[in-house]
N, C-alpha and C positions, 0 to 999 in steps of 0.2 A: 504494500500500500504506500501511496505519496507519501512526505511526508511536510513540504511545502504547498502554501497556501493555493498558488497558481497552478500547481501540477494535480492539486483537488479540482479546481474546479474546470481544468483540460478535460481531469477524466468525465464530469459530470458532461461536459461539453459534446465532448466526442459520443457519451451512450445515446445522446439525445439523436445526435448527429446518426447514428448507424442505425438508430431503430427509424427515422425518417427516410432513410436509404434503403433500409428493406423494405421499405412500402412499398417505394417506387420501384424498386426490381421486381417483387410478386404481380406489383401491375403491369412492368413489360411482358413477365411472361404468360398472363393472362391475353393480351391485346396480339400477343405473338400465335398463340394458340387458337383462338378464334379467326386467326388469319388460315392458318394450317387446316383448322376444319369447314373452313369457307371454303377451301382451295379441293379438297376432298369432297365435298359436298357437289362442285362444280358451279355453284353458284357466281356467277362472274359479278354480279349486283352488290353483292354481298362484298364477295371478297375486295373487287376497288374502294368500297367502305369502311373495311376492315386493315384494309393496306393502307391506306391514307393516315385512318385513327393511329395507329401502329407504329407510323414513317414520324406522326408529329409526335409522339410518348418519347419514341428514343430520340430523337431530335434536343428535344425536351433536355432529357435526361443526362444526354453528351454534355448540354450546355451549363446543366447546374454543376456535373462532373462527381453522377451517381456512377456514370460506367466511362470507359474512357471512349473519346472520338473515334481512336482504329475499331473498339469493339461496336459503335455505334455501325459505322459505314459498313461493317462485317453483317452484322443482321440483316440491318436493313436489304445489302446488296442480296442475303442468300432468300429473305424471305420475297425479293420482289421477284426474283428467277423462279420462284416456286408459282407466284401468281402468274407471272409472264407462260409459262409453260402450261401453265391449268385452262389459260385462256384460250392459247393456240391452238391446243387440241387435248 
């Protein structure tokens, strides 16, 4: 345990900070998955719905710097190959 005043309330800082972080991460992979069973579904209505809410969460999320940029562009890029390909055929 700290034992300085400032490195208490780092930590107090930081729990608050990581439990607002898992939020936001159980809801990319909520917003992620619903794109996934749009895309399974074949719904193309749905899924440009789905991808859009999705593209703007991690977007989001890059920018508060819940996940990092590379990981943002990373999802975003496999999840929209996944709609682009569901669409085509």
């Amino acid at each position: 345990m700290a034992n300085l005043k400032s490195s208490k309330k780092d930590i107090r800082r930081s729990g608050r900070k990581r439990i607002a972080n898992q939020s936001v991460r159980t809801s990319l992979k909520t917003y992620l998955k619903k794109v996934r069973k749009a895309v399974e579904a074949a719904d193309t209505e749905v899924t440009a719905g789905a991808l859009q809410t999705a593209q703007s969460k991690i977007d989001r999320a890059a920018q508060k710097g819940v996940i990092h940029k590379n990981q943002a562009r990373r999802r975003l890029s496999r999840i929209a190959k996944k709609a682009n390909k569901a669409a085509q055929g």
